[in-house]
C-alpha positions in Angstrom: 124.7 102.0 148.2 125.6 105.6 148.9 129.4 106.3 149.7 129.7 108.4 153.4 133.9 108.5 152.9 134.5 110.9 153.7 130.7 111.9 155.8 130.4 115.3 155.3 128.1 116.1 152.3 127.5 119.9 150.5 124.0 120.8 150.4 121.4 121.8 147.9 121.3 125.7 147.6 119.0 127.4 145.2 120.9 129.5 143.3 124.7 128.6 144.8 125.3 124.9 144.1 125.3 125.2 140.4 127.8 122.7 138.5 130.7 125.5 138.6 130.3 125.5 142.3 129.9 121.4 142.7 132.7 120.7 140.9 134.6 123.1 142.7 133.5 121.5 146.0 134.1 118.2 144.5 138.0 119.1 143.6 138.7 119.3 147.7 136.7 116.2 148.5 133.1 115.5 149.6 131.2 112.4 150.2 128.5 113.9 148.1 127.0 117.2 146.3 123.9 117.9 145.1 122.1 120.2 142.8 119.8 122.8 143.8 116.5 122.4 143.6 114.6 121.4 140.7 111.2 121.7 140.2 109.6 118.2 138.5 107.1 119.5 136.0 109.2 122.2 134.6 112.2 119.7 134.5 110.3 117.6 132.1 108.6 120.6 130.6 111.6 121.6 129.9 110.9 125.4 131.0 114.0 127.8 130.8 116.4 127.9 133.6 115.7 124.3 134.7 118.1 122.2 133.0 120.8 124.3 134.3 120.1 123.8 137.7 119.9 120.0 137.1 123.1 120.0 134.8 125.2 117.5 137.5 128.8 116.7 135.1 127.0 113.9 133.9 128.2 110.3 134.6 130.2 111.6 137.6 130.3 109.8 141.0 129.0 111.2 144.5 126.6 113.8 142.6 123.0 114.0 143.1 120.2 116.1 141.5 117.7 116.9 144.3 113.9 117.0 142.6 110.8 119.3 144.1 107.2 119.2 143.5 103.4 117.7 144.5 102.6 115.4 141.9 103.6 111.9 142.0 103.2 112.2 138.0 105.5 114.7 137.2 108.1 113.7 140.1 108.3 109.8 138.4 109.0 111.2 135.1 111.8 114.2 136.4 113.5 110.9 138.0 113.7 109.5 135.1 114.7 111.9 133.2 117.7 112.4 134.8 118.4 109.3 135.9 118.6 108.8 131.5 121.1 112.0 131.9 123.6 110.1 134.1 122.2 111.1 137.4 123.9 109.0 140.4 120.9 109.7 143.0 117.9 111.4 142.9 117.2 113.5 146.2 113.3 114.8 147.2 113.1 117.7 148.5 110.7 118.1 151.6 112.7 120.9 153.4 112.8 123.8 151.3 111.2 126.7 153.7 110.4 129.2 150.8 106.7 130.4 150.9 106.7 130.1 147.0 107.7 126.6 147.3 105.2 125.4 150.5 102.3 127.3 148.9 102.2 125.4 145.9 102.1 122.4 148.5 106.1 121.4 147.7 109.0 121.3 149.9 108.4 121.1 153.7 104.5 121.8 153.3 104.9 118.1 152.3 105.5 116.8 155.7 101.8 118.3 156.8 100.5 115.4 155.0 102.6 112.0 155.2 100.3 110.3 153.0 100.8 112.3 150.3 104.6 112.7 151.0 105.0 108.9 151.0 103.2 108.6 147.5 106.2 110.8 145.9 108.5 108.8 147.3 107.0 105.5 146.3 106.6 106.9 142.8 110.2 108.1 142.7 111.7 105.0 144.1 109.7 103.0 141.6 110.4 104.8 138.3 114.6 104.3 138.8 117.2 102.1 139.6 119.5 104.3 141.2 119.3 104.9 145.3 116.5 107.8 146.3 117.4 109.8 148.9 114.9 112.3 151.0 115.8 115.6 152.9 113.3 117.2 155.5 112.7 119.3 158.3 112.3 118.5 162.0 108.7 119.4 161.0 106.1 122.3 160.2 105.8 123.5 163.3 107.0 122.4 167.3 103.5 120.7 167.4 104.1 119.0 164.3 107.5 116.9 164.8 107.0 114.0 162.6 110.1 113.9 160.7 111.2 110.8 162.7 108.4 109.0 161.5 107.6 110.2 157.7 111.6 108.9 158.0 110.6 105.3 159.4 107.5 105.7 156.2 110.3 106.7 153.8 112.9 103.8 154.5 110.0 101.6 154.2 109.2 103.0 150.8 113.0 102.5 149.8 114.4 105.5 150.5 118.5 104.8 151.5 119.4 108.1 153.1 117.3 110.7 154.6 118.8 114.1 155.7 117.2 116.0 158.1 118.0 120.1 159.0 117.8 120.5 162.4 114.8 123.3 162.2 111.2 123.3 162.0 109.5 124.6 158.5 108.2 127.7 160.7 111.7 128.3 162.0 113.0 128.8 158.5 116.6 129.9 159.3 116.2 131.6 162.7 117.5 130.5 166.4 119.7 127.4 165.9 119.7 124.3 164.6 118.9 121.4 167.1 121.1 118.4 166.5 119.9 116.6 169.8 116.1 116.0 168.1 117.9 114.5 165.1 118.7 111.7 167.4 115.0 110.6 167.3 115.2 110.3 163.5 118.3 108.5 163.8 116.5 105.9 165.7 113.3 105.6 163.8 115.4 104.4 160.7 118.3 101.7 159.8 119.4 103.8 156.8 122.2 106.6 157.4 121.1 110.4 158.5 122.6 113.1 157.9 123.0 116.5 160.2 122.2 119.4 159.1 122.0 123.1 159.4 124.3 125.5 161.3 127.4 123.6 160.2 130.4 125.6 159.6 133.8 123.8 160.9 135.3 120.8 162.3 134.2 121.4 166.0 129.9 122.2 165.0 130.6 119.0 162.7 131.7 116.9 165.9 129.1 118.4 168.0 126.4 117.7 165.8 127.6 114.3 165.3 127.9 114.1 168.8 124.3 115.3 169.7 122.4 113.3 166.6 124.4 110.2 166.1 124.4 110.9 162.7 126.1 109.4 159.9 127.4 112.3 158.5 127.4 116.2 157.9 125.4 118.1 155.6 127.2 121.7 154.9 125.2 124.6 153.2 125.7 127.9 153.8 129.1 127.4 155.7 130.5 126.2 152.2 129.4 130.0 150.6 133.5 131.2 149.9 135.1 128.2 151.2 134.5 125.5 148.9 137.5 123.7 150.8 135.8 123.7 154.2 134.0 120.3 153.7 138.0 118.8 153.3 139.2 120.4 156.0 135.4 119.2 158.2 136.5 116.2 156.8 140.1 116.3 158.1 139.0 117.3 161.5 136.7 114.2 161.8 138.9 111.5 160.6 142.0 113.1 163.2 144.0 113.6 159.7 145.7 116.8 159.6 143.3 120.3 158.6 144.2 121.2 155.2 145.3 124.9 154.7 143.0 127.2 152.8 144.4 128.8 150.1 146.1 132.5 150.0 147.6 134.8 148.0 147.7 134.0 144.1 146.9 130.1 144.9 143.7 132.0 146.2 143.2 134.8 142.9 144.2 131.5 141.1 141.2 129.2 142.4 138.8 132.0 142.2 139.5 133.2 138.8 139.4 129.3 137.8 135.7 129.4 139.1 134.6 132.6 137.7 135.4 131.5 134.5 133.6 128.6 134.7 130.7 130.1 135.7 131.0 132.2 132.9 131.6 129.4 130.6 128.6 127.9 132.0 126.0 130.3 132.1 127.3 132.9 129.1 129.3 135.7 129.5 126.1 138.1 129.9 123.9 136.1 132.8 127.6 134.5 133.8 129.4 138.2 135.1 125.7 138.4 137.2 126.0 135.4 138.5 129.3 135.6 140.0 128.9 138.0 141.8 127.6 136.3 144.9 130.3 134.4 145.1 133.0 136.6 144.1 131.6 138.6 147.1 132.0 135.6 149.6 135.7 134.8 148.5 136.4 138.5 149.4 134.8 138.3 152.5 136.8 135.7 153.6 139.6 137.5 152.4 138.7 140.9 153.9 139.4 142.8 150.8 139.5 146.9 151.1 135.8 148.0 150.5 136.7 150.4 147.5 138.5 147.4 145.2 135.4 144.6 146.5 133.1 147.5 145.3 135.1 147.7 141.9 135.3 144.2 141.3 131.4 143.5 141.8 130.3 145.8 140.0 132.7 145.7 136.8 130.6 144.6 133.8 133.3 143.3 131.6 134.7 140.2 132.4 138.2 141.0 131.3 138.3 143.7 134.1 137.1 141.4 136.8 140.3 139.0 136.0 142.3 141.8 135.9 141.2 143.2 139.5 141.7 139.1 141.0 145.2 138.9 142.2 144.9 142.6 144.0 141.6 141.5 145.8 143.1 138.7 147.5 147.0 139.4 148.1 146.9 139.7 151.6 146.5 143.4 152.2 143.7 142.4 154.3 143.4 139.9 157.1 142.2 136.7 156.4 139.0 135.8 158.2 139.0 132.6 159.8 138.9 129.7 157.3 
């Protein structure tokens, strides 16, 4: 049984939702964060980079490692491999856009053949014991909508959530997201689905609740800087009062907590790189003067960067919207 309390969920981000970045998420409260995307075979092959991006806090509740690949082989033995590791759920991903991924026939080139989709998942749901969940596209194309039925194919096969993001493959990230043909998805299954794409706040949360019937919220890109937004999505839906983002030092504070992490977690060489992205996105939110952002991303010694913290986000500029 997968806990929806509260429904709004942090999404799989190659690249961004790293443990650092989960367990920041986590520390506001979400129903559920996963792990970027892992490719199967070189999970198990145990190629460089892979177990990072799989790493999920072992043993911890609502976390979820989301797997990638083509062969029912290699997917069966990545489940249970991390299932072994402490995973809670196993996500499949057959959404991912990327070129490099659908070209080697993973991610949402997957839902151009059901058939071959649906014997992942059956391999997948039969190597563990924990729940399988599935995340897809709309479809490939607008001639090839057939998410609400690879979704009717997957609950069959034992899958107990299935998220969908509200674009076609060929879309990637262009136009907007269309909750209303989420609906159909909705009905197709008995499990929970879950909205995604284009959710940034409380009022696109409602809407796309509103237009899909979904369970629950899926938040990607709208989290990038705000790791509290999913509480205060949260706080919106329930009719609780919005939690304040942090400001000031609470903000230098939480950021520097993070940035060390990553450091921590990564190295101090590959962990400064790293953190750059998001130092970047706390500072847009945060509107800091262009010559100390410039200072702070591109300082090489971590020492400096803590230093620089507290003046990037005292209020001397604005803060955008949280």
């Amino acid at each position: 049984m997968i806990s929806l309390d509260p429904p709004v969920l942090l999404a799989p981000m190659a690249g961004i939702t790293d443990l650092p970045f989960r367990q920041l998420v986590a520390s506001f409260g979400a129903g559920l964060v996963v792990s970027e995307m892992v490719a199967s075979q070189e999970m198990v092959q145990a190629k460089a980079g892979m177990r990072e991006k799989a790493e999920l806090g072992f043993g911890v509740a609502r976390t979820a490692v989301q797997l990638a690949g083509r062969e029912a082989h290699w997917m069966a033995e990545a489940a249970r491999m991390v299932e072994a590791n402490g995973a809670r759920i196993i996500d499949i991903n057959m959404g991912c856009p990327a070129k490099r991924v659908t070209s080697g026939l993973s991610g949402s080139a997957l839902m151009r053949d059901p058939d071959h989709a649906l014997s992942l998942i059956e391999a997948v749901v039969g190597a563990v014991s924990v729940p399988v969940t599935l995340k897809t596209r709309l479809g490939w194309d607008d001639d090839m909508l057939n998410a609400p039925e690879l979704a009717r194919r997957a609950e069959e096969a034992g899958i107990a959530m299935v998220t969908i993001h509200g674009r076609t493959r060929c879309q990637f990230y262009k136009g907007a997201a269309d909750w209303a043909a989420i609906r159909a998805v909705r009905d197709a299954v008995t499990i929970p689905v879950i909205a995604n794409g284009d959710i940034t706040d409380g009022a696109t949360a409602a809407r796309a609740l509103q237009l899909s019937g979904a369970a629950g919220v899926m938040v990607g890109r709208g989290a990038q800087g705000r790791p509290w937004v999913l509480s205060q999505i949260a706080a919106q839906l329930a009719g609780t009062p919005r939690p304040a983002a942090p400001e000031g030092q609470a903000l230098a504070d939480l950021v520097a907590g993070h940035y060390q992490a990553v450091l921590s977690f990564y190295g101090a060489g590959l962990g400064v790189k790293v953190a750059r992205k998001h130092l970047g996105w706390f500072m847009d939110g945060a509107a800091t003067p262009a010559p100390l952002r410039r200072e702070v991303l591109t300082a090489s010694d971590a020492a400096q960067v803590l230093r620089l913290l507290p003046g990037a986000f005292d209020g001397s500029g604005e803060r955008a919207a949280a």
